[in-house]
C-alpha positions in Angstrom: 69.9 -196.5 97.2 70.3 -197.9 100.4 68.6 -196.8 103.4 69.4 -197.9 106.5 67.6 -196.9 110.4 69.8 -195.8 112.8 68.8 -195.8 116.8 70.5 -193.9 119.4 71.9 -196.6 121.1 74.0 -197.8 117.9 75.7 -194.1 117.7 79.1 -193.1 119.5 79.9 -189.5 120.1 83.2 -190.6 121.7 86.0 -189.6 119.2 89.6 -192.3 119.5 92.5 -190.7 121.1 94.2 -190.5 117.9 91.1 -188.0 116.3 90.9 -186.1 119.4 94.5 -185.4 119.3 94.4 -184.6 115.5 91.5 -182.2 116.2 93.2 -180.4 118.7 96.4 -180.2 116.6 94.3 -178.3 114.2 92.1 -176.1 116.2 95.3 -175.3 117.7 96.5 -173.9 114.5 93.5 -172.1 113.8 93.4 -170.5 117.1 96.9 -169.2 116.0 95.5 -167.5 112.9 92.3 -166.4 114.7 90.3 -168.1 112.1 86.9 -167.3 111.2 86.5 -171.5 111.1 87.9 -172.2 114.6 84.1 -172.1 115.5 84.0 -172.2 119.5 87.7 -174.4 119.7 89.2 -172.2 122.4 92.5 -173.0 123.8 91.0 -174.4 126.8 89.0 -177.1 124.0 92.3 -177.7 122.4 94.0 -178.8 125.4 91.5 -180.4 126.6 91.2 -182.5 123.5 94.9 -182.8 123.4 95.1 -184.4 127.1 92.2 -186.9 125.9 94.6 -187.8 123.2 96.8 -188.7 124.9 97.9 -192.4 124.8 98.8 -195.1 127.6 102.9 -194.7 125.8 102.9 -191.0 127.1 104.6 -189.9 123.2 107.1 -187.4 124.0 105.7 -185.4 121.0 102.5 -185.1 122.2 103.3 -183.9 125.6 105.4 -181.0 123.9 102.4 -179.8 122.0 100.6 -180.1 125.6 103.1 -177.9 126.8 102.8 -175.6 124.0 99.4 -175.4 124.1 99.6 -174.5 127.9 102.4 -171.6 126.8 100.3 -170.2 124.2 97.1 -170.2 126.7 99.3 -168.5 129.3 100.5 -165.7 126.9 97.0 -165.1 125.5 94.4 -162.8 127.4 91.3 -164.6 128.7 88.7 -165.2 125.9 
């Protein structure tokens, strides 16, 4: 076994673009259900997550699910 120490300073909470995008993508869909496992990922965290992963390209495909995300928010009541 291997045991290694671990400071504060050597840990990143800071998720890449890529994850935060993938997170959103799914919290997204669980939102949609109304699953039990969407934990606290409102709409407003999904988007928010969404923008952050966005890249530098602007990917057509992610700024449709923006959009969407911003429809689905619109339609929904106020959580």
């Amino acid at each position: 076994m291997l045991a290694v120490a671990v400071r504060a300073g050597d840990f990143s909470c800071t998720a890449s673009p890529d994850t935060q995008f993938a997170a959103a993508v799914a919290a997204f869909g669980m939102n949609l259900r109304d699953s039990k496992h969407r934990g606290s990922a409102n709409l407003g965290a999904v988007h928010e997550w969404a923008r952050n992963g966005q890249n530098t390209a602007r990917n057509e495909y992610r700024n449709d699910f923006i959009h969407l995300v911003e429809r689905a928010a619109a339609l929904r009541p106020r959580e």
